[in-house]
PAVEXLO-132248 format. One record per residue: z, y, x of N, C-alpha, C, O in turn; residue in one letter; residue number from 1. Coordinates in nm, 3 decimals. Atoms other than C-alpha are relative to their C-alpha. Layout:
PAVEXLO-132248
<site <Z Y X> <Z Y X> <Z Y X> <Z Y X> "a" NUM>
...
This chain:
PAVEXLO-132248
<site <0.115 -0.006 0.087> <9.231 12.206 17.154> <-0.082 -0.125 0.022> <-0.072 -0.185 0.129> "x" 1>
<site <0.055 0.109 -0.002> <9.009 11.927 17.078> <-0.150 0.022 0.061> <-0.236 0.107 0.039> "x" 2>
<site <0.158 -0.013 -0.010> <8.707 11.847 17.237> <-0.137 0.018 -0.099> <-0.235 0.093 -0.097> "x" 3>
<site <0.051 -0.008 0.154> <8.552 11.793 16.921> <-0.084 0.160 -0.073> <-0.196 0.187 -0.117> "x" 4>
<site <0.017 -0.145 0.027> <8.602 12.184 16.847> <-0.078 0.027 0.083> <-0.193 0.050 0.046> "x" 5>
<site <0.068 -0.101 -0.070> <8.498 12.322 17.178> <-0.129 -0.069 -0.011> <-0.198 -0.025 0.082> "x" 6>
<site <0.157 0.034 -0.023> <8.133 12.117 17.113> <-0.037 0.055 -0.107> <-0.159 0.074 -0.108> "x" 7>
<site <0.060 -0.014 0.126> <8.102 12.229 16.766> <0.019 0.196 -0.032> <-0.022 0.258 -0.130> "x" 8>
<site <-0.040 -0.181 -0.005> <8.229 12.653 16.848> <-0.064 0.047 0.127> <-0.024 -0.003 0.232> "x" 9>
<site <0.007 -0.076 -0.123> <8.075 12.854 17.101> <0.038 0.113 0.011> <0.038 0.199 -0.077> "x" 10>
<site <-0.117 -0.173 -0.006> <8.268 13.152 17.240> <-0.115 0.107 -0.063> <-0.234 0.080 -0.046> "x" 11>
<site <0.073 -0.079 0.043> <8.113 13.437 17.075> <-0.031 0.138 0.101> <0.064 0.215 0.102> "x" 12>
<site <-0.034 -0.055 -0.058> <8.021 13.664 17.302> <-0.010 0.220 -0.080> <-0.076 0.245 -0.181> "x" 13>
<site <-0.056 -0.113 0.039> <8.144 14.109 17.259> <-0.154 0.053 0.013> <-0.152 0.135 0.104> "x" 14>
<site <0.164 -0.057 -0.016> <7.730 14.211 17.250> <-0.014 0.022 -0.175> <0.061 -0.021 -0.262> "x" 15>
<site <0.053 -0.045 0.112> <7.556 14.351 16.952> <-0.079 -0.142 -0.029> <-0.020 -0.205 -0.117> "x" 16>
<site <0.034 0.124 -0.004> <7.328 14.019 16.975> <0.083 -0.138 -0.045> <0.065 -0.210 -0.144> "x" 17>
<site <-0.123 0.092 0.040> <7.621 13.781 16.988> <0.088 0.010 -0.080> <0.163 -0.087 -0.095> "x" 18>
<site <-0.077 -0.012 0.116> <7.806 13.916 16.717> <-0.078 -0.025 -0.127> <-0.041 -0.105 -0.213> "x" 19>
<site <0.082 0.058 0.088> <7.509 13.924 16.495> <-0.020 -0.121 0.016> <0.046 -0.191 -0.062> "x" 20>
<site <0.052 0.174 0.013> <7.389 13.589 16.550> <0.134 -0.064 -0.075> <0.126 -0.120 -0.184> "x" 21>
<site <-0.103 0.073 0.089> <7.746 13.466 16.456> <0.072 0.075 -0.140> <0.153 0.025 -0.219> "x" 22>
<site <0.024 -0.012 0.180> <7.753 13.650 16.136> <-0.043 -0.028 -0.118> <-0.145 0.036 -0.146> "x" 23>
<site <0.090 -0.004 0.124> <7.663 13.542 15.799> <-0.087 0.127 -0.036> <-0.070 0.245 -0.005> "x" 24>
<site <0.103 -0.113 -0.015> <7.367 13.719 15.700> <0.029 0.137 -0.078> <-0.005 0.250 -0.044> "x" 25>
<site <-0.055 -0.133 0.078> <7.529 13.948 15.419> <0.091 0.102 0.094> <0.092 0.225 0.086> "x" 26>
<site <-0.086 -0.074 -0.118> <7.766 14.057 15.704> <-0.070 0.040 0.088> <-0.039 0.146 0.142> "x" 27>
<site <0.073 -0.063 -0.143> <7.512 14.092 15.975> <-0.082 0.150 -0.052> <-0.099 0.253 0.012> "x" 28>
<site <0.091 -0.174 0.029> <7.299 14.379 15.753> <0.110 0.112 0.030> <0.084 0.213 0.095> "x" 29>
<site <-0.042 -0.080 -0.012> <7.571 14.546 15.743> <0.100 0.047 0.138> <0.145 0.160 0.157> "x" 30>
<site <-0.022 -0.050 -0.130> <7.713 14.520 16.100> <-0.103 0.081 0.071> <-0.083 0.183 0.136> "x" 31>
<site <0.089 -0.090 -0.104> <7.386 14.620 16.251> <0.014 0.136 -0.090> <0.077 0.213 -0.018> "x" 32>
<site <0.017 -0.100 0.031> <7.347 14.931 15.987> <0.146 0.074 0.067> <0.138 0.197 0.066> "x" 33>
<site <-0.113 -0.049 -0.094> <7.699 15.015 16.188> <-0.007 0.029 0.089> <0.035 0.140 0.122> "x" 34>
<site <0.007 -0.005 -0.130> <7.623 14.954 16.503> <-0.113 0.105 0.053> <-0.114 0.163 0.162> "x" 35>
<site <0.114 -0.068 0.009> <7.319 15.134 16.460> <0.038 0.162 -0.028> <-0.009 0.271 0.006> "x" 36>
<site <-0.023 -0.180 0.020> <7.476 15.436 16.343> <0.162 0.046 0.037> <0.225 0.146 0.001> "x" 37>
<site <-0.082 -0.074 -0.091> <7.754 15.455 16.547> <-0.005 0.070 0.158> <-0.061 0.019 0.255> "x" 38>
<site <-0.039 -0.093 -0.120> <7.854 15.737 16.824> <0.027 -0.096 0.139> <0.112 -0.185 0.126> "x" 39>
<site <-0.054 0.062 -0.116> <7.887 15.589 17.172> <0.135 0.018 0.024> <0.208 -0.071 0.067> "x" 40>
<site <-0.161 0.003 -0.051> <8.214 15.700 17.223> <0.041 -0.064 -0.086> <0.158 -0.078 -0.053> "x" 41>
<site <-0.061 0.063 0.091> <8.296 15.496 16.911> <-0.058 -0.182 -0.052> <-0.021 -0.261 -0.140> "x" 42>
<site <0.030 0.169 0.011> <8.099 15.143 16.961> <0.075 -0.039 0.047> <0.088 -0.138 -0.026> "x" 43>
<site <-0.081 0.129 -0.034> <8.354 14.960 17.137> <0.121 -0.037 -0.096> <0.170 -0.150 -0.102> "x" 44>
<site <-0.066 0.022 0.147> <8.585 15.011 16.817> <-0.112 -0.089 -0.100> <-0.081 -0.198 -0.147> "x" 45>
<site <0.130 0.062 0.053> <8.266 14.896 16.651> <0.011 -0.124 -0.008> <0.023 -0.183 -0.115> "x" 46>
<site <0.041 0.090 -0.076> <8.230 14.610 16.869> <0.146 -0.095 -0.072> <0.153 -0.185 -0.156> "x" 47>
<site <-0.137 0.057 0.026> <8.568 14.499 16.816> <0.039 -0.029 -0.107> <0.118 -0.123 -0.113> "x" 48>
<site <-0.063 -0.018 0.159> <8.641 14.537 16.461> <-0.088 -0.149 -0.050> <-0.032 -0.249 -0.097> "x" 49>
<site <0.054 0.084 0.056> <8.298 14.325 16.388> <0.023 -0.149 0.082> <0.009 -0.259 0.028> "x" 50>
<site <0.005 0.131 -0.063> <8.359 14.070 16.690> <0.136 -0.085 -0.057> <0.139 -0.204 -0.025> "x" 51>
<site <-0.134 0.060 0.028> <8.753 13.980 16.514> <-0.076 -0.061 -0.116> <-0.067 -0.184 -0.116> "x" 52>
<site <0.040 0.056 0.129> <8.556 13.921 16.158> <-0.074 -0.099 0.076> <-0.012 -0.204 0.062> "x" 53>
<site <0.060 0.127 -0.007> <8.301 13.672 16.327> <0.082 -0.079 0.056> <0.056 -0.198 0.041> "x" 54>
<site <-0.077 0.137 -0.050> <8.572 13.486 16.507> <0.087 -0.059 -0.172> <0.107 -0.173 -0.215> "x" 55>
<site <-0.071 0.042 0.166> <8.754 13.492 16.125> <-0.113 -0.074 -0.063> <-0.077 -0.161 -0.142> "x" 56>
<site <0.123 0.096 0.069> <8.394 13.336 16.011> <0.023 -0.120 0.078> <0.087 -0.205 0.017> "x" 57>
<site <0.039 0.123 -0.089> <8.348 13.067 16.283> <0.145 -0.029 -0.015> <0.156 -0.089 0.092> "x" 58>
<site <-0.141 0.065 0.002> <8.729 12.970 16.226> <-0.014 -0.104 -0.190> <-0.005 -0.223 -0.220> "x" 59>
<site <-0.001 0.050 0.121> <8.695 12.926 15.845> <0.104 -0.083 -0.059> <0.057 -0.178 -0.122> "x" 60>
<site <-0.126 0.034 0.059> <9.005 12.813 15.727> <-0.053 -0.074 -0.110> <-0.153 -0.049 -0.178> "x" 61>
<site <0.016 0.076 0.138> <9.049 12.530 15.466> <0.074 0.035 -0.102> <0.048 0.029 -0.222> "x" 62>
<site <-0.128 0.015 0.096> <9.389 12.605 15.350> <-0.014 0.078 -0.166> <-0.109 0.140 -0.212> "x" 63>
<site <0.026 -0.067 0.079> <9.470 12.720 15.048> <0.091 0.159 -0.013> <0.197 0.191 0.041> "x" 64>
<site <-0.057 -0.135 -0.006> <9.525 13.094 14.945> <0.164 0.037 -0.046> <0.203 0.014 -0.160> "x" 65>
<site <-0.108 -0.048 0.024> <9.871 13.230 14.963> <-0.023 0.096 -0.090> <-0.115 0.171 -0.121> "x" 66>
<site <-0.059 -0.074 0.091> <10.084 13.363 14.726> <0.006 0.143 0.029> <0.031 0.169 0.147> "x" 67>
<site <0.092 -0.110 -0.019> <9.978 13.736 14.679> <0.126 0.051 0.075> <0.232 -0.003 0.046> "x" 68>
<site <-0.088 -0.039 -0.094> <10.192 13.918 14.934> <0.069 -0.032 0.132> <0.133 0.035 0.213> "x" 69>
<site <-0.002 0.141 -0.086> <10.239 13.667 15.146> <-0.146 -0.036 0.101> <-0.264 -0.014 0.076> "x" 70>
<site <0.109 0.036 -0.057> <10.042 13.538 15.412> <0.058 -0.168 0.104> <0.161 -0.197 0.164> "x" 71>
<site <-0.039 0.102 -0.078> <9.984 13.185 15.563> <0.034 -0.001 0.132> <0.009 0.112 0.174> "x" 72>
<site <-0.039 0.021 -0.158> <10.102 13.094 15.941> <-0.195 -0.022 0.024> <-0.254 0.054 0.101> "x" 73>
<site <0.136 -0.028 -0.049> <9.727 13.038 15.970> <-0.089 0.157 -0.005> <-0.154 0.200 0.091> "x" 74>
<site <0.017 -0.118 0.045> <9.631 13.356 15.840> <0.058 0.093 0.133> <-0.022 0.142 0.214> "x" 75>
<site <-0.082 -0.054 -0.102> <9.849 13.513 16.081> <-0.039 -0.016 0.129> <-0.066 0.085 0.194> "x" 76>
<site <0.047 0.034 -0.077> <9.752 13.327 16.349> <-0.146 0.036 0.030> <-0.177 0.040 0.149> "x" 77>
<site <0.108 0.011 0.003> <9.423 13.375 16.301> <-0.071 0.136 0.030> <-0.160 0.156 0.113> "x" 78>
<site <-0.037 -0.121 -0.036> <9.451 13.728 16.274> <0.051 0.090 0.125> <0.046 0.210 0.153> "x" 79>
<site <-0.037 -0.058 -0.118> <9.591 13.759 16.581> <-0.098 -0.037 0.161> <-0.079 0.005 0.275> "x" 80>
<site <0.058 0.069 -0.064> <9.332 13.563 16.755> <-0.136 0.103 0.014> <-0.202 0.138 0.112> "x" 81>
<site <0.136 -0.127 0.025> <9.054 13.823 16.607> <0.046 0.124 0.025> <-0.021 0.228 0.024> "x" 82>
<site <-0.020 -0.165 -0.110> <9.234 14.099 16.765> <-0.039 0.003 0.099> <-0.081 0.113 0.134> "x" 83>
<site <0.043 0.024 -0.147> <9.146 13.990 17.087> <0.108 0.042 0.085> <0.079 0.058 0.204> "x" 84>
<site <-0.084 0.027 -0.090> <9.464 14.027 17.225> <0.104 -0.100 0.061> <0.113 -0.213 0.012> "x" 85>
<site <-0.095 0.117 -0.083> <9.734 13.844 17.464> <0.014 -0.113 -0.095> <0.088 -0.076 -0.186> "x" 86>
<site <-0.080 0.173 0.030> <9.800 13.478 17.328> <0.071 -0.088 0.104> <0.025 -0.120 0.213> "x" 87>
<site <-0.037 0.149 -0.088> <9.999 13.215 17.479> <-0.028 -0.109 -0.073> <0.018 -0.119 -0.187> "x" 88>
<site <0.095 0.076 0.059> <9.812 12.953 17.392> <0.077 -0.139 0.034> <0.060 -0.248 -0.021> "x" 89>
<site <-0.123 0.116 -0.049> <10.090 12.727 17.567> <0.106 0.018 -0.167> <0.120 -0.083 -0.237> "x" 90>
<site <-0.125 -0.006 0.120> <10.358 12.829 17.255> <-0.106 0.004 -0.114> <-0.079 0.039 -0.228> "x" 91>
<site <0.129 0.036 0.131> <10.040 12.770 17.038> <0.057 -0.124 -0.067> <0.114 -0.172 -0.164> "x" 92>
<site <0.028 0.164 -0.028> <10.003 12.460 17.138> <0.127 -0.087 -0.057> <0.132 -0.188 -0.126> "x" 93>
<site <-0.130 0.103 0.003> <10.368 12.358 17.141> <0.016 0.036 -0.175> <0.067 -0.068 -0.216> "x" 94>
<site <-0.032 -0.043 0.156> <10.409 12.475 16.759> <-0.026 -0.096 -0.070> <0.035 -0.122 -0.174> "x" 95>
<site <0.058 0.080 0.127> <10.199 12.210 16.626> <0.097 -0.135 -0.017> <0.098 -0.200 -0.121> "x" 96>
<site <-0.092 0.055 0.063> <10.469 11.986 16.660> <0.167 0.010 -0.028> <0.263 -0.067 -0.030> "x" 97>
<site <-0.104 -0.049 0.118> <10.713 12.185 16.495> <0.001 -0.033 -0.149> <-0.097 -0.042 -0.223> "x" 98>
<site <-0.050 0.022 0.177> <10.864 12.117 16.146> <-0.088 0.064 -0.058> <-0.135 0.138 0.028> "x" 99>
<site <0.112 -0.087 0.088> <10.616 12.284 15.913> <-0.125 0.038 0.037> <-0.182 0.123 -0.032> "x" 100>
<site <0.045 0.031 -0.085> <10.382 12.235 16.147> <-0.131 -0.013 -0.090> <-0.233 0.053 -0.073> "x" 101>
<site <0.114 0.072 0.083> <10.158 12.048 15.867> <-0.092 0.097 -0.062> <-0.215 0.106 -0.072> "x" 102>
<site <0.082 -0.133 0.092> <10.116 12.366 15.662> <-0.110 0.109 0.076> <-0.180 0.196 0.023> "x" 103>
<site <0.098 -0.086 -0.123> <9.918 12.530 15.976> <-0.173 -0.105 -0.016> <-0.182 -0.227 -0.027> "x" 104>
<site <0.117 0.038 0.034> <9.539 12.470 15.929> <-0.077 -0.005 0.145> <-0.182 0.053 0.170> "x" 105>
<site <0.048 -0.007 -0.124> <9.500 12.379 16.300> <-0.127 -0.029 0.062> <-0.164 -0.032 0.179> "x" 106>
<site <0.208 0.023 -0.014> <9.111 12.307 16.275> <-0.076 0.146 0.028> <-0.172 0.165 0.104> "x" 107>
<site <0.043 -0.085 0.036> <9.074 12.655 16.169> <0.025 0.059 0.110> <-0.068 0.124 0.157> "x" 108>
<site <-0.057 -0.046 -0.077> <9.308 12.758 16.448> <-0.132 0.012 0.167> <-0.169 0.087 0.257> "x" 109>
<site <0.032 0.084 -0.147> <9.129 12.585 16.717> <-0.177 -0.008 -0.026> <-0.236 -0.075 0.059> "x" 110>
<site <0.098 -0.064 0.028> <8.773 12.698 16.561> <0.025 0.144 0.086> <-0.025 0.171 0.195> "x" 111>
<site <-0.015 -0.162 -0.069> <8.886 13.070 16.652> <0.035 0.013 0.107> <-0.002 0.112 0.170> "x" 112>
<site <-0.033 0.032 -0.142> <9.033 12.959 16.956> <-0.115 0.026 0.125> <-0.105 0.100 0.223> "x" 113>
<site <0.118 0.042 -0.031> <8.666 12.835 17.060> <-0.086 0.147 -0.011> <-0.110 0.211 0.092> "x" 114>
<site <0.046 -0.128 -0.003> <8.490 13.158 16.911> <0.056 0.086 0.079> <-0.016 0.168 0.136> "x" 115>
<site <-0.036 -0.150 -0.083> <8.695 13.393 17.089> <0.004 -0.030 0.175> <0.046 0.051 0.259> "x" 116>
<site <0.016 0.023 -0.142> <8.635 13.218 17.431> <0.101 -0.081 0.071> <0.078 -0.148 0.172> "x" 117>
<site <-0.085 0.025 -0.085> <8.959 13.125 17.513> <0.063 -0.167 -0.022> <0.180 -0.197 -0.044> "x" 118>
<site <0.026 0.158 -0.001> <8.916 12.736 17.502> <0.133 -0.054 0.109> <0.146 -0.173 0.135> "x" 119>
């Protein structure tokens, strides 16, 4: 990841606070009216669901939209980044200079990278 990124992304952190703040504001009314009216036994689903969409904001992808059914290698990637689970960030890395390589929107990548902490 570029230095570049990690000065311009800060990890987002899994708080009610830190998720709002990195929400657009149409998104944040309606995270807090969530967070706000969810069950304790059911905020950390909460937590989770809204902390994958703000890392999908702070990533922001340029590319353009795939063909309907279909989804880009960024898309994908990106997606898997806002789950918050396991990455190897080593077979990330090595991908980008793979063949097709180009069609990966690795700004966007390496935005969500940054949001989700794991720099």
């Amino acid at each position: 990841m570029s230095p570049q990124t990690r000065d311009r992304v800060a990890p987002i952190p899994r708080t009610i606070d830190g998720i709002a703040d990195a929400l657009p504001s149409a998104q944040r009314a309606a995270f807090n009216a969530e967070a706000r009216t969810t069950e304790a036994a059911d905020l950390e689903a909460c937590l989770s669901k809204w902390w994958g969409i703000a890392v999908l904001e702070a990533a922001a992808p340029s590319d353009t939209v795939p063909p309907p059914g279909t989804a880009s290698m960024t898309t994908v990637f990106l997606r898997r980044i806002a789950a918050g689970g396991a990455i190897d960030w080593t077979e990330i890395d090595a991908m980008r200079e793979r063949r097709g390589a180009r069609h990966v929107d690795w700004d966007a990548i390496d935005r969500a990278r940054a949001a989700a902490g794991a720099a």
